[in-house]
SERO-518216 format. One line per field, with one value per residue (C-alpha): residue in one letter; chain; z, x, y. Coordinates in nm, 2 decimals, always signed. Layout:
<tornus>
r = a / ...;
c = A / ...;
zz = Z / ...;
xx = X / ...;
yy = Y / ...;
</tornus>
This chain:
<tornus>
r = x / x / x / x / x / x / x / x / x / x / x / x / x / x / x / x / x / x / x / x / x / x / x / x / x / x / x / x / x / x / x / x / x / x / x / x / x / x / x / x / x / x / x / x / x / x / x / x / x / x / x / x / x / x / x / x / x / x / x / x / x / x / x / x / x / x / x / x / x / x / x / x / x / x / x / x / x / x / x / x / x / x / x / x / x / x / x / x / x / x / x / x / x / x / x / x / x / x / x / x / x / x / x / x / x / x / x / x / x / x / x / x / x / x / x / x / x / x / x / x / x / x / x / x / x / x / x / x / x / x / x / x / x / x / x / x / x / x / x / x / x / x / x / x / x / x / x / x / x / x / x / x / x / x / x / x / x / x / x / x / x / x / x / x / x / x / x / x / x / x / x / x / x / x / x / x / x / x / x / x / x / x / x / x / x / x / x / x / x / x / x / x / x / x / x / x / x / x / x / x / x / x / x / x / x / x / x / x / x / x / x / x / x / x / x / x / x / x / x / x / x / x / x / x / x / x / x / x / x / x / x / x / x / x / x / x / x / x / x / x / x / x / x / x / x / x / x / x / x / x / x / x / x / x / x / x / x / x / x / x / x / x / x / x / x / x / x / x / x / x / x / x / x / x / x / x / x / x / x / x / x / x / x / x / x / x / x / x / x / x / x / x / x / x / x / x / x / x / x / x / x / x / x / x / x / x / x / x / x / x / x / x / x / x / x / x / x / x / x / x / x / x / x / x / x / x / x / x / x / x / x / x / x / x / x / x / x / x / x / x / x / x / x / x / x / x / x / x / x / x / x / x / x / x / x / x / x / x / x / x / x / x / x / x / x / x / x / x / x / x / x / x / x / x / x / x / x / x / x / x / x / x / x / x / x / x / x / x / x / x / x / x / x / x / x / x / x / x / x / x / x / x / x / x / x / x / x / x / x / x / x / x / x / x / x / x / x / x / x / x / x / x / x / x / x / x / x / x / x / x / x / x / x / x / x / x / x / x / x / x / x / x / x / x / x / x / x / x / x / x / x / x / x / x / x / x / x / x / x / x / x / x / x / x / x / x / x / x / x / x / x / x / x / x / x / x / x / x / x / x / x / x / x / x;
c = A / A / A / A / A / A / A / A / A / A / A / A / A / A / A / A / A / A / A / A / A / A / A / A / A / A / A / A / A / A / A / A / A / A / A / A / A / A / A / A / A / A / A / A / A / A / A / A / A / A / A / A / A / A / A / A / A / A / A / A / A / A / A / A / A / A / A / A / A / A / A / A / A / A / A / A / A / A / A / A / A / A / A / A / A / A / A / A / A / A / A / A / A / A / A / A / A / A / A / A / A / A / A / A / A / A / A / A / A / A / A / A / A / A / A / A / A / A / A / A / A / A / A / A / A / A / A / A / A / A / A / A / A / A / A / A / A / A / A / A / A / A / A / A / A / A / A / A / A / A / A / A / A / A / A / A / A / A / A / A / A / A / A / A / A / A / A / A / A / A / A / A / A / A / A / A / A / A / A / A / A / A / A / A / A / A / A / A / A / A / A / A / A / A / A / A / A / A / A / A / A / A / A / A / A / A / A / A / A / A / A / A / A / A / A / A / A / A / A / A / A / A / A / A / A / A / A / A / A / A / A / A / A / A / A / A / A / A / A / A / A / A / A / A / A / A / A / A / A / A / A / A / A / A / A / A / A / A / A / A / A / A / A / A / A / A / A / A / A / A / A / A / A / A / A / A / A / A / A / A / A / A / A / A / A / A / A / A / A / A / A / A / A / A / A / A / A / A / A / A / A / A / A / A / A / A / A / A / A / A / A / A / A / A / A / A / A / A / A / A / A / A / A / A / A / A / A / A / A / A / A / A / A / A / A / A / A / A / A / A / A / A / A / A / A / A / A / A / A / A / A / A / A / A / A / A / A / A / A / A / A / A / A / A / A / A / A / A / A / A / A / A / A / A / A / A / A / A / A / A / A / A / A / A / A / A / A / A / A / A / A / A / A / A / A / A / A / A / A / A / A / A / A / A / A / A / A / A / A / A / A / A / A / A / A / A / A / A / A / A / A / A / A / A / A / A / A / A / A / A / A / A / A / A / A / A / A / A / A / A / A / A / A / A / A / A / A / A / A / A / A / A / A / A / A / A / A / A / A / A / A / A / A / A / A / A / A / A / A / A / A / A / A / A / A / A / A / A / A / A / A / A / A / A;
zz = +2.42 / +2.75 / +2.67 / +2.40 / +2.68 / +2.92 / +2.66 / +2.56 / +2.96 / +3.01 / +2.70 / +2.60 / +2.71 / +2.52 / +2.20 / +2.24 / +2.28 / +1.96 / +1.73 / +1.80 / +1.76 / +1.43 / +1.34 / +1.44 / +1.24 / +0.90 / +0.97 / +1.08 / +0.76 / +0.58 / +0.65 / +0.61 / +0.22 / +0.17 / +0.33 / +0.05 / +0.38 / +0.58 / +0.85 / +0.81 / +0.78 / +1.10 / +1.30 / +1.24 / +1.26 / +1.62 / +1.69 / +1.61 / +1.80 / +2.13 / +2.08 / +1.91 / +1.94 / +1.94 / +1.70 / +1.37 / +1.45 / +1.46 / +1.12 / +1.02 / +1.03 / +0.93 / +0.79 / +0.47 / +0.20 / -0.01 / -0.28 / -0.61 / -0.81 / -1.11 / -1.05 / -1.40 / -1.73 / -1.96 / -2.19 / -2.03 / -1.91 / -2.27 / -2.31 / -2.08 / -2.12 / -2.53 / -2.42 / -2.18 / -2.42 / -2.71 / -2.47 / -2.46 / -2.64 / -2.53 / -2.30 / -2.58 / -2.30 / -1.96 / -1.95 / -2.09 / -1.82 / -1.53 / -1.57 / -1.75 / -1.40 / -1.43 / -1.75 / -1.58 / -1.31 / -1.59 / -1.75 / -1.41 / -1.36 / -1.73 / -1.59 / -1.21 / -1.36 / -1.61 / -1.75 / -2.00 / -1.88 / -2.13 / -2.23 / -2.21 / -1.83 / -1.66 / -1.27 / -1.03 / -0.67 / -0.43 / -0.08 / +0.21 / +0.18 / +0.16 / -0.20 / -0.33 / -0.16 / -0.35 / -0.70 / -0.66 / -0.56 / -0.87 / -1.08 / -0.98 / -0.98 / -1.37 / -1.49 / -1.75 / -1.85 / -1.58 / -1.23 / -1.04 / -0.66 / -0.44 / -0.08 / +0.18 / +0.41 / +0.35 / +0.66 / +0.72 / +0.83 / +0.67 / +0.38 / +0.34 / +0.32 / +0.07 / -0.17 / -0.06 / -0.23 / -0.50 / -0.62 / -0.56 / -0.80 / -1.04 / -1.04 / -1.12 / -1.43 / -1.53 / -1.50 / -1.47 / -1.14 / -0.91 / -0.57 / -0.41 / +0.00 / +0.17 / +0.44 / +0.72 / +0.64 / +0.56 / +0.92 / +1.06 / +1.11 / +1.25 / +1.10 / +0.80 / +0.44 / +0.26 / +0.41 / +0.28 / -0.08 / -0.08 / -0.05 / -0.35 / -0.56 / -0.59 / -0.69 / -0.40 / -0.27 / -0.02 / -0.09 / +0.06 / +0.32 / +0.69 / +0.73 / +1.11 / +1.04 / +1.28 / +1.27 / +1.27 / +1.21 / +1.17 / +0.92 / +0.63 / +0.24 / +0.25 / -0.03 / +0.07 / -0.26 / -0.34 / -0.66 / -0.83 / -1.19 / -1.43 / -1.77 / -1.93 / -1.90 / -1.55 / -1.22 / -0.90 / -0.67 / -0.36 / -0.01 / +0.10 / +0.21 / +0.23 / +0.60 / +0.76 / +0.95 / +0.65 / +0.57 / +0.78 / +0.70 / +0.88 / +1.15 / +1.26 / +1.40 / +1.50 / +1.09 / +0.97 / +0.60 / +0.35 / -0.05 / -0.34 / -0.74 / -0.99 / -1.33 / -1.68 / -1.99 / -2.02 / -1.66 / -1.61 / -1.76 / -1.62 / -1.29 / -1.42 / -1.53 / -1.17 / -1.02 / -1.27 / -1.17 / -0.79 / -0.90 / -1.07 / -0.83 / -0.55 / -0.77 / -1.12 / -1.31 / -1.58 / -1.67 / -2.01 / -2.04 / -2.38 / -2.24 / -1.95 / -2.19 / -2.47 / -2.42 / -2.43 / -2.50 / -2.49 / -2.16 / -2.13 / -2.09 / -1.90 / -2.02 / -1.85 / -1.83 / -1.56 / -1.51 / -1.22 / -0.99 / -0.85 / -0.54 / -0.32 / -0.21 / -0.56 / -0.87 / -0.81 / -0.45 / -0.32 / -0.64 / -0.45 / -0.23 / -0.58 / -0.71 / -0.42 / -0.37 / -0.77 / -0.69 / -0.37 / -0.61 / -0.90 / -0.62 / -0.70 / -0.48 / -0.28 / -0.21 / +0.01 / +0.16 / +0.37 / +0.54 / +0.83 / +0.89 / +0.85 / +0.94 / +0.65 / +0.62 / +0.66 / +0.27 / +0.26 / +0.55 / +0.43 / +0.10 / +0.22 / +0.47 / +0.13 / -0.05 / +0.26 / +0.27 / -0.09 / +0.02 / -0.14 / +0.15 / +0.23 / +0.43 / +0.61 / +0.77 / +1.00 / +1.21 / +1.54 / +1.66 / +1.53 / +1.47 / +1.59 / +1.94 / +1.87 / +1.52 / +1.64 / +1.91 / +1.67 / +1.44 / +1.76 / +1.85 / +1.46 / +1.38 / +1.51 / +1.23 / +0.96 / +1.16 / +1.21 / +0.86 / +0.79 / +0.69 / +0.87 / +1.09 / +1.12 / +1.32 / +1.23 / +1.49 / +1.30 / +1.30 / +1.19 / +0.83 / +0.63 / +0.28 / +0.15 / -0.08 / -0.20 / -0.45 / -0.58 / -0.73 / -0.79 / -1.13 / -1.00 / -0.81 / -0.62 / -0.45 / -0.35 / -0.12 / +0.00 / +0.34 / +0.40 / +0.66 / +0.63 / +0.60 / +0.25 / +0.13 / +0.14 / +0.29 / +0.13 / -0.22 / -0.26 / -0.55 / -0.65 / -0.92 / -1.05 / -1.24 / -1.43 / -1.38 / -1.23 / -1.20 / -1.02 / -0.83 / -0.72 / -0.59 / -0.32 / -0.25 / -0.17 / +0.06 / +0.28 / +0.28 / +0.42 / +0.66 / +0.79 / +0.84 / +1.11 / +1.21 / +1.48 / +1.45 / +1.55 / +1.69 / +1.86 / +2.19 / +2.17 / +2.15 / +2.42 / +2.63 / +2.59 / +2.93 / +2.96 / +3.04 / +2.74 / +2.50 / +2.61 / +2.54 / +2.21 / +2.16 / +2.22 / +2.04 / +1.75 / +1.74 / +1.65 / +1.35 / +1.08 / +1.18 / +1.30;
xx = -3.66 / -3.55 / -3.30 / -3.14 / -3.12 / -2.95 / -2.71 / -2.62 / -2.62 / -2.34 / -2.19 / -2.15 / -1.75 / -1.67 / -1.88 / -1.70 / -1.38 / -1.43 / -1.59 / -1.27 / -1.00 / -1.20 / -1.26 / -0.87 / -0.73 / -0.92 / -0.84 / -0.41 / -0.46 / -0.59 / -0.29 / -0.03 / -0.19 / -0.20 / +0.02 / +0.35 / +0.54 / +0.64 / +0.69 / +0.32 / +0.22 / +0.42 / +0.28 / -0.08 / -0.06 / +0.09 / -0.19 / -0.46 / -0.29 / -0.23 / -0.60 / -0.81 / -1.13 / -1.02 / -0.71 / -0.96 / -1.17 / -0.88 / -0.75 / -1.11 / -1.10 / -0.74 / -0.55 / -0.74 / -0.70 / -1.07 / -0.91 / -0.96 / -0.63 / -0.76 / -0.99 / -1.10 / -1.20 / -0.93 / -1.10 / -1.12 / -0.75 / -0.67 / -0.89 / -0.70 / -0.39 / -0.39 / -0.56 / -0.28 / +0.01 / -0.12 / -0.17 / +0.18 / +0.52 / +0.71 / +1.09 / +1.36 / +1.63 / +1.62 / +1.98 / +1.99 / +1.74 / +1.86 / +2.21 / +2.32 / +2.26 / +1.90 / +1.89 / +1.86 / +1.59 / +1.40 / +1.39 / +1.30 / +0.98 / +0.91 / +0.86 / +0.67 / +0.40 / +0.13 / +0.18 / +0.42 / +0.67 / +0.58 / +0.73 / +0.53 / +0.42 / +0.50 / +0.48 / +0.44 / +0.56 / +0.29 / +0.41 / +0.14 / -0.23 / -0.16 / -0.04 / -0.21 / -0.57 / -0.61 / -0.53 / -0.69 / -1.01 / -0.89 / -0.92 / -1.23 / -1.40 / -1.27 / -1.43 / -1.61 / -1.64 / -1.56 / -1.42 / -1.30 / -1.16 / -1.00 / -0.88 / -0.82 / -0.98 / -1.21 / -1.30 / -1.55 / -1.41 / -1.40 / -1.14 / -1.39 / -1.68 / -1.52 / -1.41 / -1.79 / -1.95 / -1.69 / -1.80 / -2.19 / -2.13 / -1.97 / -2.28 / -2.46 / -2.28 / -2.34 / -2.00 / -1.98 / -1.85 / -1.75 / -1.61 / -1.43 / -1.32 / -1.18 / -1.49 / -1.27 / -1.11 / -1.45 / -1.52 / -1.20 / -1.47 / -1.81 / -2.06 / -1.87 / -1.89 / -2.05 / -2.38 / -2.35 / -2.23 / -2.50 / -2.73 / -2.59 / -2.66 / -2.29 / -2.22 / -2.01 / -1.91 / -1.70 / -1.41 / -1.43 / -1.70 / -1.63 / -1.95 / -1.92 / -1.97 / -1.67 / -1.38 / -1.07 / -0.77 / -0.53 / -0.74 / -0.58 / -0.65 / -0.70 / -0.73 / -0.45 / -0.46 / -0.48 / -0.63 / -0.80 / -0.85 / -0.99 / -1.15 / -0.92 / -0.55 / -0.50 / -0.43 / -0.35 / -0.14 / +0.04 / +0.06 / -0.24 / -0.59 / -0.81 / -0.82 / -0.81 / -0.49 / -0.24 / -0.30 / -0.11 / -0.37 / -0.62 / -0.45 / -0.21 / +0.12 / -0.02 / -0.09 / +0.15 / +0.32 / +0.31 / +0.38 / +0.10 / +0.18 / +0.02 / +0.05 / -0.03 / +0.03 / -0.04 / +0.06 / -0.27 / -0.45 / -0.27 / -0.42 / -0.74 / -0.71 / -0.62 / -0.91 / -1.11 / -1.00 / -1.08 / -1.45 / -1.55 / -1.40 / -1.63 / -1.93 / -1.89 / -1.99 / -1.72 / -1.60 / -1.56 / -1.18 / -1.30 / -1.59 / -1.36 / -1.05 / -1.18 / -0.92 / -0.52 / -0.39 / +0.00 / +0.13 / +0.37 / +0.73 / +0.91 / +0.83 / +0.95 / +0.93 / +0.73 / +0.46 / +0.25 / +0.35 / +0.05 / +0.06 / -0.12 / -0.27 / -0.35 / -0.17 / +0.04 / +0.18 / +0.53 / +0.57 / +0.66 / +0.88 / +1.07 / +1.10 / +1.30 / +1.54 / +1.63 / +1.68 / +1.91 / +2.10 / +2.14 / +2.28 / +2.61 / +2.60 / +2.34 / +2.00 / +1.77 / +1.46 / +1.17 / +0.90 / +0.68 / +0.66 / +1.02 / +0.96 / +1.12 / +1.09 / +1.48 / +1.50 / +1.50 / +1.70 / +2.01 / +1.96 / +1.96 / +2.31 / +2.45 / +2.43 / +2.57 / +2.85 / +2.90 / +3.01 / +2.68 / +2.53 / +2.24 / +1.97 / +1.64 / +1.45 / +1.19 / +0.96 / +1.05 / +0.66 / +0.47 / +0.09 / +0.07 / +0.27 / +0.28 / +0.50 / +0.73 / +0.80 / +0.85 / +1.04 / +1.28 / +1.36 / +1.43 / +1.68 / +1.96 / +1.99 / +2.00 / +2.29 / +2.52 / +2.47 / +2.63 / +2.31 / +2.26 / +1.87 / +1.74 / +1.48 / +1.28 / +1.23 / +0.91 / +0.53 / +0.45 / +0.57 / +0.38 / +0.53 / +0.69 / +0.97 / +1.26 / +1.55 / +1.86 / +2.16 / +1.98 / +1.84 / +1.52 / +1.23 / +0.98 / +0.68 / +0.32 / +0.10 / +0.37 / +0.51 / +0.82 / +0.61 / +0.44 / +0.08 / +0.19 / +0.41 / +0.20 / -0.12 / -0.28 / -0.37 / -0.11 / -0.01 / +0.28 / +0.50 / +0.91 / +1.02 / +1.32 / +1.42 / +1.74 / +1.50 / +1.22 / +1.50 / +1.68 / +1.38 / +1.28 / +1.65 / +1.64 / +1.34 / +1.45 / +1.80 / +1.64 / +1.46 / +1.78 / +1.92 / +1.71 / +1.68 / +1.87 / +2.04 / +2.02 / +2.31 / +2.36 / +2.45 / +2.14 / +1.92 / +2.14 / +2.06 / +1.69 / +1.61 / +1.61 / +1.18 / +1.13 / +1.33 / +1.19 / +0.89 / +0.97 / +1.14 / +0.80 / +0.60 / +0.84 / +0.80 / +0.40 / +0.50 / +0.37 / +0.04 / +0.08;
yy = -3.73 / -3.76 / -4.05 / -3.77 / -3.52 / -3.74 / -3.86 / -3.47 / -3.35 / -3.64 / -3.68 / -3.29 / -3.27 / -3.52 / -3.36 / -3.08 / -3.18 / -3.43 / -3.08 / -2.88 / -3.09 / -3.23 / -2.82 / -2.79 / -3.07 / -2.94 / -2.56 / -2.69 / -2.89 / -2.62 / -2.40 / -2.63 / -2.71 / -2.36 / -2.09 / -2.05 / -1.90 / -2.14 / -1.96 / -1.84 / -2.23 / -2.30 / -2.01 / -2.08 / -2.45 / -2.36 / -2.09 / -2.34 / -2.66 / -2.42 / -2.32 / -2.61 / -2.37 / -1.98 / -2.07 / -2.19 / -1.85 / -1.65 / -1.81 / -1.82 / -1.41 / -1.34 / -1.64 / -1.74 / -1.57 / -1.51 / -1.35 / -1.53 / -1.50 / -1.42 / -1.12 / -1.08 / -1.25 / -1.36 / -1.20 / -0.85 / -0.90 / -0.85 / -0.59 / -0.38 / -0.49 / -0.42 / -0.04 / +0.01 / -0.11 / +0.13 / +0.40 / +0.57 / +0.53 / +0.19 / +0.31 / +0.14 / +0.23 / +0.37 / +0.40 / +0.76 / +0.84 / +0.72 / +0.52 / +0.21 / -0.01 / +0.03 / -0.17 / -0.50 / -0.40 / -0.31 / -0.63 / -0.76 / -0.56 / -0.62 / -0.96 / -0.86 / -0.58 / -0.66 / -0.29 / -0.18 / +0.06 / +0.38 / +0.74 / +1.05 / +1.07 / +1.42 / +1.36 / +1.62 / +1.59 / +1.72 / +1.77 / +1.69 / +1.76 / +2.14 / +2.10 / +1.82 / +1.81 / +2.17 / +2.04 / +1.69 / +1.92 / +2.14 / +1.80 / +1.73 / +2.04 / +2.07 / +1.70 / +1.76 / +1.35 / +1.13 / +1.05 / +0.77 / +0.78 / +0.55 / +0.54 / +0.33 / +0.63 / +0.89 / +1.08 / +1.26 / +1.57 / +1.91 / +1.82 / +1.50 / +1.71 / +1.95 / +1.64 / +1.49 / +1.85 / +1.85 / +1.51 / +1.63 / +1.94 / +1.72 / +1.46 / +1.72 / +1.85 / +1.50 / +1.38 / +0.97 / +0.89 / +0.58 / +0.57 / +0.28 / +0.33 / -0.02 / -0.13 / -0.09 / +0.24 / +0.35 / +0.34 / +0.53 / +0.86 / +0.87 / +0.88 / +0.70 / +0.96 / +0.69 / +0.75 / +1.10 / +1.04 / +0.80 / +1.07 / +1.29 / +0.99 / +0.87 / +0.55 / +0.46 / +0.09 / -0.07 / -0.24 / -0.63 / -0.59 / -0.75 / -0.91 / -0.89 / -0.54 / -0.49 / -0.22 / -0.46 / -0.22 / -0.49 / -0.72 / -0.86 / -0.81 / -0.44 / -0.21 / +0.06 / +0.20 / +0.57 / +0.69 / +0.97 / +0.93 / +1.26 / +1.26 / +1.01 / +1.16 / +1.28 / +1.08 / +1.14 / +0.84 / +0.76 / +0.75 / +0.99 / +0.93 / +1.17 / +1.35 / +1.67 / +1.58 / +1.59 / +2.00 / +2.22 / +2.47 / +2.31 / +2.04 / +2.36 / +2.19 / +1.85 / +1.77 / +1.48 / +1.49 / +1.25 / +1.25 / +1.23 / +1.25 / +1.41 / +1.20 / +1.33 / +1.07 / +0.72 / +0.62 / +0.78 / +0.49 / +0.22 / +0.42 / +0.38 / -0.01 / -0.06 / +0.10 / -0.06 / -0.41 / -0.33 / -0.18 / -0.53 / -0.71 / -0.56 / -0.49 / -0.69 / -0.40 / -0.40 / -0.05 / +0.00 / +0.12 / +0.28 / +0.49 / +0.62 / +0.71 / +0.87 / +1.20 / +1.13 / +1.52 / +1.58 / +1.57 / +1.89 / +1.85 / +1.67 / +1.36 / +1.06 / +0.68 / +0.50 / +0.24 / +0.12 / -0.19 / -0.37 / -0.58 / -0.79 / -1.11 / -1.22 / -1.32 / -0.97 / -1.12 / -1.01 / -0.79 / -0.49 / -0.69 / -0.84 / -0.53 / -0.34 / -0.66 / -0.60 / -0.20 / -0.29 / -0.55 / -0.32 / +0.01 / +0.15 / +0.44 / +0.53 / +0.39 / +0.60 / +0.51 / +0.64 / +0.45 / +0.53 / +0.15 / +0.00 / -0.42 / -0.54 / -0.96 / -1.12 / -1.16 / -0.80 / -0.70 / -0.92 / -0.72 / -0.39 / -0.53 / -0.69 / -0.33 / -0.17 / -0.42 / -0.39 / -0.01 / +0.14 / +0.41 / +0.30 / +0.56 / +0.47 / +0.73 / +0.67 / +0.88 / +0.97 / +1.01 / +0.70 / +0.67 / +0.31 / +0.24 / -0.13 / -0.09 / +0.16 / -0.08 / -0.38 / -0.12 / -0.07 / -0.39 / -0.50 / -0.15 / -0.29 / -0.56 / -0.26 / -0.08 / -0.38 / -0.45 / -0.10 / +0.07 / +0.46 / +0.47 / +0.85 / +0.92 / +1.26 / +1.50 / +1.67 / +1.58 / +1.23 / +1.16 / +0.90 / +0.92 / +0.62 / +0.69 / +0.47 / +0.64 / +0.43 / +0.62 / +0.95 / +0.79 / +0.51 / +0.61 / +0.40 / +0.58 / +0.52 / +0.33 / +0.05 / +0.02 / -0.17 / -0.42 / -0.75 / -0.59 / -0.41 / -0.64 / -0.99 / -0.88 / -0.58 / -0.45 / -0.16 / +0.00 / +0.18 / +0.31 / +0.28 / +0.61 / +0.60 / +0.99 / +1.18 / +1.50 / +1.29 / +1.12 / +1.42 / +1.59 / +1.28 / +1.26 / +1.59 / +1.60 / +1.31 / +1.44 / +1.75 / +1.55 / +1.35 / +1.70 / +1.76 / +1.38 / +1.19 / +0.88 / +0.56 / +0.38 / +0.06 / +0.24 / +0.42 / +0.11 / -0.04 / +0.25 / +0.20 / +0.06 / -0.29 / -0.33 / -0.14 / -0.36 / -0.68 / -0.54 / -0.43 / -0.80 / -0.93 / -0.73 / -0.79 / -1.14 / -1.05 / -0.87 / -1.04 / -0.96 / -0.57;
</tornus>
């Protein structure tokens, strides 16, 4: 015994050193075999060479992706996918909906989403929590067969607590109901909802659990998805979770804006086929699309053509980002687009500064007062690409807008829970949808063209007259941006 101590009190450098650059090797081995990005490969290999011991951990936490790419059964795949395709009236040509160019992107996202683009949807614009929070609660409170939520947060604050008792009362009436919140959004208020749903008898569960039970803001393979789903037909989607701070009403003049839809028709179910993927992966309860879609009544007039876009770090990867460089590639006129986190990846920025040097007027607005200081100064130090590439920056001058809005030639839409950043783009579970509509169209163009109307914009001499401390800093803190 004592021979083994002496060996490990002298020998214990060298043991150590040996573990971690064994531990290193497999984990830099392990990201060069796997990472599709090479610039994520060459990152993390470097990260975990620097750091032989912290850099595995780190990519240990937030480089591998757990996800298995098939998240469901071939079998139930089909399942779904035969439900969804019956569900609504197939689109034989979007060209008298929203203009002959749109004919091609199309056929491209015929190809990028598992769903069937499909007639018969009427979509209803809500603007901020002040106008959809009432008629998601409106939804709810009317179930008289089922009910499915998901957020990415769920605070528990007083428009928490009045979705918390709205789901309670309809429990009670007997209504079939399951809840999915992402485990890290979960834990954005204190104490976190769940407890309390919990206690109401909810079927409630949290989207892939950290088991270091730790808040990590920034940790990868969210679910950012927003969706509320009502006996069979109705559905509710897009950029809004569920806090206090998004009604007027309630926040006063600090609350910040966003967008939400309200769906009737058969994009409904696609809603639903979604959530219902996310629920088995996280539980493996299969949710039988037949028990939960028993009522498809007409959906009034307008009708239009649309269909969900699924993305994330599965077999649905980069289909957001695929879809937006077809939009900038199909532009005639005028694309416009709204984010509240604007770090596009280069593929994208030398699309959006081809359009704009094709002569198409291209738009971003941005918000001037930005919930996370690190990405607005990332966001800083990358605008001037955009506006030498011909593209017009606005910054609002209003409260905190988080919608996320796209619009191409006043005929294609493209809304929901996608940022233009890394983090929606590759990293989390978003989900979104394309609506081939001038009336849908005209509306968003209208509310960010309000918005630039009061907006200020951003010009190469005013980024050169940010002082020069301030734009290193942003120059650094760009260079993180993969991983904001």
């Amino acid at each position: 015994m004592g021979a083994v101590t002496a060996f490990l009190t002298h020998y214990w450098p060298h043991m150590v050193a040996l573990t971690s650059l064994v531990v290193g090797a497999v984990a830099a081995a392990h990201a060069a075999m796997n990472k599709n990005d090479v610039r994520a490969a060459i990152a993390w290999v470097g990260v975990i060479l620097a750091s032989p011991l912290l850099g595995p951990f780190l990519y240990l936490i937030a480089g591998i992706n757990r996800v298995r790419r098939d998240q469901l059964s071939t079998q139930r795949s089909r399942l779904i996918k035969d439900y969804v395709h019956s569900a609504g009236e197939p689109v034989p040509d979007v060209s008298p909906m929203a203009g002959p160019q749109f004919a091609s992107l199309r056929v491209l996202c015929d190809q990028i989403s598992r769903f069937p683009l499909h007639n018969g949807n009427h979509i209803t614009l809500l603007d901020s929590g002040d106008a959809a929070y009432p008629a998601m609660l409106e939804a709810i409170a009317s179930a008289n067969h089922c009910v499915a939520l998901q957020s990415y947060i769920f605070d528990h604050d007083r428009i928490g607590l009045q979705f918390a008792e709205a789901l309670r009362q309809a429990q009670d009436r007997g209504v079939m109901l399951r809840v999915l919140i992402d485990s890290v959004g979960s834990k954005y208020s204190r104490p976190p909802i769940v407890r309390m749903l919990r206690e109401h008898g909810i079927r409630v569960e949290l989207f892939m659990t950290n088991p270091m039970g730790l808040r990590m803001a920034y940790a990868n393979l969210r679910s950012h998805r927003k969706v509320l789903f009502v006996d069979g037909h109705l559905g509710f989607m897009g950029g809004m979770n569920i806090r206090e701070n998004f009604m007027r009403s309630l926040a006063g003049r600090r609350a910040n804006t966003d967008t939400h839809f309200r769906i009737e028709g058969p994009l409904a179910t696609q809603l639903f086929a979604v959530f219902a993927n996310d629920w088995e992966f996280t539980t493996r309860e299969r949710l039988r699309i037949e028990d939960w879609c028993k009522t498809t009544p007409q959906a009034p007039q307008p009708h239009v053509p649309a269909r969900c876009i699924r993305t994330g770090p599965d077999r649905f990867i980069a289909a957001t980002h695929n879809v937006l460089l077809g939009a900038l590639a199909v532009a005639q006129h005028h694309v416009r687009i709204q984010s509240p986190y604007f770090l596009p990846d280069q593929t994208l920025l030398g699309a959006l500064n081809t359009a704009a040097r094709r002569g198409i007027q291209v738009d971003i607005l941005i918000p001037g007062r930005n919930n996370l200081r690190l990405v607005n100064y990332a966001m800083m130090a990358q605008l001037a690409q955009v506006i030498r590439g011909g593209c017009r920056v606005w910054r609002s001058r209003g409260s905190f807008d988080h919608s996320k809005l796209c619009t191409v030639d006043g005929g294609w839409s493209y809304v929901g829970s996608s940022n233009l950043d890394p983090r929606s783009l590759r990293l989390n579970f978003e989900l979104d949808m394309e609506v081939y509509d001038r009336g849908l169209a005209t509306q968003i163009a209208d509310r960010i063209d309000r918005e630039i109307a009061q907006s200020d914009p951003v010009t190469i001499q005013s980024l050169d007259a940010i002082p020069y401390p301030k734009r290193l800093r942003n120059r650094i803190i760009w260079l993180a941006s993969p991983y904001l």
